[in-house]
N, C-alpha and C positions, 0 to 999 in steps of 0.2 A: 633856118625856119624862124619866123616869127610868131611868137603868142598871142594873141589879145582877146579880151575880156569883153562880152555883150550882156547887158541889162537881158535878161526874158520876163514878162511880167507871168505868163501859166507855159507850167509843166504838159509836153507831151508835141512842141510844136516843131522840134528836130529830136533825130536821133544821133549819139556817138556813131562815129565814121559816117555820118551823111554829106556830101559835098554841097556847100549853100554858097546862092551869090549876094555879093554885097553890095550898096551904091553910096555914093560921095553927095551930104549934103554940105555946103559951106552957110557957112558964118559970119559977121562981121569981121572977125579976126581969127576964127578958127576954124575948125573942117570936124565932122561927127558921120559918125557910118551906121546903116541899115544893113541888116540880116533881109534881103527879101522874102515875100513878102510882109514887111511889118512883123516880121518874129522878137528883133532884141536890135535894141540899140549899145553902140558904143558910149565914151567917153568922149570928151572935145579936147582934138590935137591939135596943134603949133601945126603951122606948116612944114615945117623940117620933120614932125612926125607921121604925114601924111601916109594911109594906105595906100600903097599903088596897085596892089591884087586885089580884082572881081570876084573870087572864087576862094574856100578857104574847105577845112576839113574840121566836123568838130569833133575836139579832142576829149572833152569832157562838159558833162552838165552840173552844176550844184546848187543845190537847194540851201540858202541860208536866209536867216533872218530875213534879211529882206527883198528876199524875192531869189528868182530862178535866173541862174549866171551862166553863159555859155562859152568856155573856153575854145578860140576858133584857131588853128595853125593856119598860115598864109604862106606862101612860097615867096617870101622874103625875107633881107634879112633886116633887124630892127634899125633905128635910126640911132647913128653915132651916138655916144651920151644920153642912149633914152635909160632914165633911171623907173618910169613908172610902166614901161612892157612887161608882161608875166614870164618873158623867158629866159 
């Protein structure tokens, strides 16, 4: 299983264990993922770190400083030498 980390900017717009889809924007040189709709963005991955699962389960929400963080499980597994995945 793989971890990863979604920006939420307001509380209340997933539930822990709700099944959400994701989609693939790219970049010039990188790749960044959407909680549909418009709930929480990712981070910008390297190619080699790209998501390859639609579909994720979230595993947790947290409220910090700055802002609302949705921790998403993916039914894969991380990418070789990923050092900044949460899992």
């Amino acid at each position: 299983m793989r971890l990863e980390e979604f920006k939420m900017e307001r509380q209340g717009l997933v539930t822990e264990g709700q099944e959400v889809e994701i989609f693939e924007s790219e970049l010039p040189t990188s790749y960044y993922y959407t909680i549909a709709p418009a709930v929480g963005m990712s981070r910008n991955y390297a190619y080699y770190e790209k998501i390859l699962s639609r579909k994720g389960i979230v595993k947790a929400i947290e409220h910090k400083s700055t802002g609302y963080y949705v921790l998403l499980e993916l039914d894969e597994e991380a990418p070789a030498g990923d050092t900044e995945s949460n899992n």
